[in-house]
C-alpha positions in Angstrom: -3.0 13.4 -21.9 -6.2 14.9 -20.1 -6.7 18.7 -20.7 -9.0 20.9 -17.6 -11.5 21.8 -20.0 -12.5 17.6 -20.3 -14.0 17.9 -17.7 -16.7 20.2 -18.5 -17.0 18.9 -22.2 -19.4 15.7 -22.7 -19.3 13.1 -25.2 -22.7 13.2 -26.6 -22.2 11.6 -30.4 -18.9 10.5 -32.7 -18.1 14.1 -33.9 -17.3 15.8 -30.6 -13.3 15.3 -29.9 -13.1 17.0 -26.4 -14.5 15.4 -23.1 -15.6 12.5 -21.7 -18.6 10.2 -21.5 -21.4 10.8 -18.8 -20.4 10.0 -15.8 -16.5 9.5 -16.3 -15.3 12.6 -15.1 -17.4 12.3 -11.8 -15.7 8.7 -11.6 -11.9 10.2 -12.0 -12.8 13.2 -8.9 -14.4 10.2 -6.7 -11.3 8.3 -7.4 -9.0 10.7 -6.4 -10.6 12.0 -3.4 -11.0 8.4 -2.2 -7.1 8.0 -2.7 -6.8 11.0 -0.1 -9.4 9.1 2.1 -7.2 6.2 2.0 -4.1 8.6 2.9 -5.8 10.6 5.3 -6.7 7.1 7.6 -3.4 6.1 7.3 -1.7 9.2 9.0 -4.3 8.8 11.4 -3.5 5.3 12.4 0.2 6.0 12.4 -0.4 9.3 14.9 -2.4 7.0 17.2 0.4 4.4 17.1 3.3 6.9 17.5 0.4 8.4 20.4 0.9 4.7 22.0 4.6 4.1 21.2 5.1 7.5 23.3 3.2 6.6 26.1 4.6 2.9 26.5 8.1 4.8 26.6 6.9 7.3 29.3 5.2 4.0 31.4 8.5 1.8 31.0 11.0 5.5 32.1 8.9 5.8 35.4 8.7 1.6 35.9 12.6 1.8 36.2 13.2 4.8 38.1 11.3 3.0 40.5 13.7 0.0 40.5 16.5 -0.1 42.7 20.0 0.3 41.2 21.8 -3.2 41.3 25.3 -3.0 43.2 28.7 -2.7 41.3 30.3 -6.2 41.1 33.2 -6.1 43.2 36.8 -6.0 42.0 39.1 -8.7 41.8 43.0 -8.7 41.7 44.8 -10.8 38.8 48.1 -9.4 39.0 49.2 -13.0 39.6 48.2 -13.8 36.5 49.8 -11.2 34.7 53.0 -11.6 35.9 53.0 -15.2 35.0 52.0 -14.3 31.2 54.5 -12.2 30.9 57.4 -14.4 32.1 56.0 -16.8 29.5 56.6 -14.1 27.1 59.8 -13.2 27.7 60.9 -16.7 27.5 59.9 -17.3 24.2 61.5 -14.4 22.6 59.7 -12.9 19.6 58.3 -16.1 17.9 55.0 -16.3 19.0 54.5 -12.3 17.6 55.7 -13.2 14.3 53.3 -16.1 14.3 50.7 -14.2 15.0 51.9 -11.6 12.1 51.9 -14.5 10.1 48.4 -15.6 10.8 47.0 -12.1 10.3 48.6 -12.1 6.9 46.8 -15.0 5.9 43.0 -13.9 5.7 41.1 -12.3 3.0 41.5 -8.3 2.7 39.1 -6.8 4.4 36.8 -4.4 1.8 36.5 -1.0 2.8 33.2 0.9 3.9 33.1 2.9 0.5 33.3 -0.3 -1.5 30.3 -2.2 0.6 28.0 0.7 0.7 28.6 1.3 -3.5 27.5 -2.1 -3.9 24.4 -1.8 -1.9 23.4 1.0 -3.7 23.9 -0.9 -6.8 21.6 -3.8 -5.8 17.8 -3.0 -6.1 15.6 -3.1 -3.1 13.4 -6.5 -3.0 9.7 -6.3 -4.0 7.6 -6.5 -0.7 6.3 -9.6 -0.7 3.5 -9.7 2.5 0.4 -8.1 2.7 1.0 -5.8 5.7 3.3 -4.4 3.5 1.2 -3.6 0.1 -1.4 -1.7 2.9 1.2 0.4 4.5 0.9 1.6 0.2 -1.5 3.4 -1.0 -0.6 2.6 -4.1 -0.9 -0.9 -3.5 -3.4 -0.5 -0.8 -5.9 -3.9 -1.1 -3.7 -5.1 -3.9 -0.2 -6.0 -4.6 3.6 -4.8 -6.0 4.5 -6.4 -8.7 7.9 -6.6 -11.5 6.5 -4.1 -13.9 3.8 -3.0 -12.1 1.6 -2.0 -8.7 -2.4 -1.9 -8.1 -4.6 -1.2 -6.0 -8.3 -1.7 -5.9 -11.7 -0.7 -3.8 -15.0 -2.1 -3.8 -15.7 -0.9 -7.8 -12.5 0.0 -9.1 -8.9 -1.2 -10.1 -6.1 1.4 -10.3 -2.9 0.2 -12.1 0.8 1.9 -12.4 2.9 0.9 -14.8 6.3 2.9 -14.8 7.5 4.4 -18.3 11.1 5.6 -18.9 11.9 9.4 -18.2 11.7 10.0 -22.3 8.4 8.6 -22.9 6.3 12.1 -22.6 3.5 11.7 -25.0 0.4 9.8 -24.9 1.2 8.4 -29.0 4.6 6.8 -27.5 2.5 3.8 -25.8 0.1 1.9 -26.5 -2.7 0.9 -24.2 -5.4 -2.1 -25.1 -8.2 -2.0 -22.6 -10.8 -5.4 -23.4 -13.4 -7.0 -21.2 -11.1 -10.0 -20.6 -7.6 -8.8 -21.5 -4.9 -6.0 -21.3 -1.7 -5.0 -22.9 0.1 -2.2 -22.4 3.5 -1.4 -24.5 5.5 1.7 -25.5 6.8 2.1 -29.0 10.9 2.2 -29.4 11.1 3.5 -33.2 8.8 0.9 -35.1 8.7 -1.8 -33.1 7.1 -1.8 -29.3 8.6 -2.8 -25.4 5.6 -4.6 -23.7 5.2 -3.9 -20.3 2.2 -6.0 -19.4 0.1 -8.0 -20.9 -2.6 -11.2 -20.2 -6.2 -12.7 -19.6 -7.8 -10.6 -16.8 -8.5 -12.8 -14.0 -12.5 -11.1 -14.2 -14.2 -9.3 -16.6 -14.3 -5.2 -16.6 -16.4 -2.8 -18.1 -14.2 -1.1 -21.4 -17.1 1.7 -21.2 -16.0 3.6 -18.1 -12.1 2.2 -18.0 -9.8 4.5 -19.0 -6.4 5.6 -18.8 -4.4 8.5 -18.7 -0.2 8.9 -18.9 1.9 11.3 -16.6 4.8 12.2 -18.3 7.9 10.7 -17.6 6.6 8.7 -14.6 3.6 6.0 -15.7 0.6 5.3 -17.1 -2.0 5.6 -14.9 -5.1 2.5 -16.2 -8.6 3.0 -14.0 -10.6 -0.4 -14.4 -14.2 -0.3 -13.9 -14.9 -3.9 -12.5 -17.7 -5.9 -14.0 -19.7 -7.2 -10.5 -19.2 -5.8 -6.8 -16.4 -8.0 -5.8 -12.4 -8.2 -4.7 -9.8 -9.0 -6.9 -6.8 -11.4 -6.0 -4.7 -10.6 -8.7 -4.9 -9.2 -12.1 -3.3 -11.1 -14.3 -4.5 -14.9 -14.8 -0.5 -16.8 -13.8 0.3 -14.3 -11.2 1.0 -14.5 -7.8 -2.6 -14.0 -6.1 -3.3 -11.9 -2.5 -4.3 -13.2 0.4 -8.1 -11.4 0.3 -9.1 -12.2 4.2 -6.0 -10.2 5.2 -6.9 -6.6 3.1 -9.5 -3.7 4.0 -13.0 -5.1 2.8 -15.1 -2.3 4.3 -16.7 -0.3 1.5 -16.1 3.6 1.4 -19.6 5.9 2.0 -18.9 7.2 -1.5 -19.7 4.2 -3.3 -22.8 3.9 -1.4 -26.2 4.3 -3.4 -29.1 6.1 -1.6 -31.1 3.1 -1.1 -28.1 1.8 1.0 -27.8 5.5 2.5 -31.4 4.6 3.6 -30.9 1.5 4.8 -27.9 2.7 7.1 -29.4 5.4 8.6 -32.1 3.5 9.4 -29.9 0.8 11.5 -28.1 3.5 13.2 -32.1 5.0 14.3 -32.5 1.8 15.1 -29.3 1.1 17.5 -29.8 4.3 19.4 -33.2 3.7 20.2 -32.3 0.4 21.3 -29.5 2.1 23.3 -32.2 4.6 25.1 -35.4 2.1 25.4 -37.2 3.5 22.8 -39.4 1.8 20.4 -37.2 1.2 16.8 -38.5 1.7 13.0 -40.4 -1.2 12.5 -41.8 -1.1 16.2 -43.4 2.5 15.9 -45.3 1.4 13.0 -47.2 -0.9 14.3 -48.0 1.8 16.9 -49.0 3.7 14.1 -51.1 1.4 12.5 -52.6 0.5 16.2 -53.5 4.0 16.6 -55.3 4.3 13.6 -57.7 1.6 13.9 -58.3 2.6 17.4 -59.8 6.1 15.9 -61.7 4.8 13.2 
């Protein structure tokens, strides 16, 4: 269970019991706020398509005001015909209701609305199973839902739920094993222990900035520092891998270094010079170096 005053404690040798390493904490805040990024772009996407659904609806309103009202269809007289089904009637007597009584009989009972809705609720939803789905998530956003499980993942980090029971409150009542190749993750039922997952990592992580926390009640919360700059389609070697072409692959401005910083804002100099007709970057210094030869 993490404590706020963790965060301003660092571990600096084997006797200090409070904190974290250097440069953990930092990692847990950038992960968060790049969770709220993720949420944040999502509600903007769905105001911009509610923006569009609403103006489609306004186009299509006007469009058939515009069209002309089709006649009525003209009415047609069948009391012929209804006077001849009824003299067949009468003439039959009352056999052909009780057949139909009959008939009706037959069938299966109909189950009620109560009984139909009960055992709806008892059936659990299915597990998405597409892509578009796991990114409407943010908790599966880039990765996948899984049985006992749901991840997520960006261009340095893995995030991992996995759901505890309501009792399990305290961070000695599981049991988490974070290696460079391997996971398990269990909670302990008197002396013996439920595993929840377990298996070969599909790549290698770094077991010196993973960590993992528990919120009580709800899931343990695992943070996987990957190994190399690359995307994950699954976790688990055996599972059921994503498609990677179809998830977000742009990389967040947070996990950006300052020699990439420089390298960006030097494009973007570059582009709106281009734009205006001015000399770029690499253009103006060789007008610099011009210049200086010129005045020696």
């Amino acid at each position: 269970t993490l404590f706020r005053s963790d965060f301003y404690r660092l571990l600096l040798s084997e006797r200090d019991r409070m904190g974290f390493p250097p440069g953990v904490a930092q990692g847990m805040v950038m992960k968060a706020f790049k969770s709220f990024e993720c949420l944040a772009q999502q509600d903007h996407e769905r105001r911009v398509k509610d923006l569009e659904q609403k103006l489609k609806q306004q186009l299509d309103k006007e469009l058939s005001e515009k069209m002309p009202v089709p006649a009525l269809p003209e009415e047609v007289e069948i009391g012929s015909v209804v006077e001849t089904v009824t003299a067949d009637t009468e003439g039959a007597g009352n056999e052909p209701q009780e057949a139909v009584n009959k008939d009706a009989s037959i069938g299966p009972p109909v189950e009620s609305s109560e009984a139909a809705a009960s055992q709806s609720r008892d059936e659990p939803s299915p597990l998405p199973r597409e892509q578009e789905q796991f990114q409407k998530n943010p908790e599966s956003y880039n990765g996948a839902v899984r049985e006992n499980y749901i991840w997520s993942q960006d261009y340095t980090d893995i995030e991992i739920k996995v759901p505890v029971p309501m009792e399990v409150r305290k961070g000695k009542q599981v049991s988490v094993d974070l290696r460079s190749t391997s996971i398990r993750v269990a909670v302990k039922e008197g002396t013996s222990e439920r595993v929840l997952m377990e298996g070969t990592l599909t790549h290698k992580i770094n077991t010196e900035t993973s960590l993992w926390s528990l919120e009580p009640g709800k899931c343990i919360l695992i943070n996987l520092s990957k190994n190399g700059e690359y995307w994950w389609n699954a976790i688990l070697e055996g599972e059921e891998k994503i498609d990677i072409d179809k998830i977000n692959k742009e990389r967040s401005m947070a996990a950006v270094d300052d020699e990439e910083h420089a390298v960006l804002d030097r494009l973007n100099y570059d582009y709106h010079q281009k734009l205006q007709g001015k000399p770029q970057s690499h253009e103006q210094k060789v007008h610099e170096i011009d210049d200086r030869k010129s005045t020696r």
